[in-house]
C-alpha positions in Angstrom: 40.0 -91.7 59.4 41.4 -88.4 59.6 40.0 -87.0 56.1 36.6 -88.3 56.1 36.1 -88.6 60.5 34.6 -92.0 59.5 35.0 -94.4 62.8 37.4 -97.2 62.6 36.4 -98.9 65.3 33.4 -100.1 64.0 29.6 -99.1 64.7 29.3 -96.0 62.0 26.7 -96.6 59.2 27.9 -94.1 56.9 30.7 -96.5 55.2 28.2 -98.9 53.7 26.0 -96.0 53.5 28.2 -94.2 51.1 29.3 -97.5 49.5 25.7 -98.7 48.2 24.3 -95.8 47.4 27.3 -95.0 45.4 27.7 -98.4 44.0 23.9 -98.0 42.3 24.6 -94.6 41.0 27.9 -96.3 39.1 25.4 -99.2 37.9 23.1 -96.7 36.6 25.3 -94.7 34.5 27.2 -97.7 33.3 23.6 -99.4 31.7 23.3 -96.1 30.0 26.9 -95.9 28.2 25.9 -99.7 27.4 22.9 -98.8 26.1 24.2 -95.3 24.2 27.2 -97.9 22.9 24.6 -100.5 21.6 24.8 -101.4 18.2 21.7 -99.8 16.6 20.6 -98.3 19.6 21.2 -94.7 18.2 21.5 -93.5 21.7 17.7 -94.7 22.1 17.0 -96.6 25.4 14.2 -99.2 25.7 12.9 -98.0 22.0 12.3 -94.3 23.6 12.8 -93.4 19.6 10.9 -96.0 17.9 8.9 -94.9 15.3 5.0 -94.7 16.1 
């Protein structure tokens, strides 16, 4: 590929490389905005703001 010099012939690791490590960053910041979007969540995650 001309842009990114990935292979297309097969045999280079930096495809899926970029792929899964990418795809966990997206599932971390989505549970976030859930958890900011929660009903009565306040922006608190796992009761980080309970009170004591």
């Amino acid at each position: 590929m001309p842009i990114t010099n990935w292979s297309t012939a097969g045999g280079d690791l930096r495809v899926p490389h970029f792929i899964g490590l990418h795809s966990v960053q997206v599932f971390v910041l989505a549970v976030l905005v859930l958890t900011a979007l929660a009903p009565g969540s306040a922006g608190c995650a796992a009761n980080a703001c309970a009170p004591s």
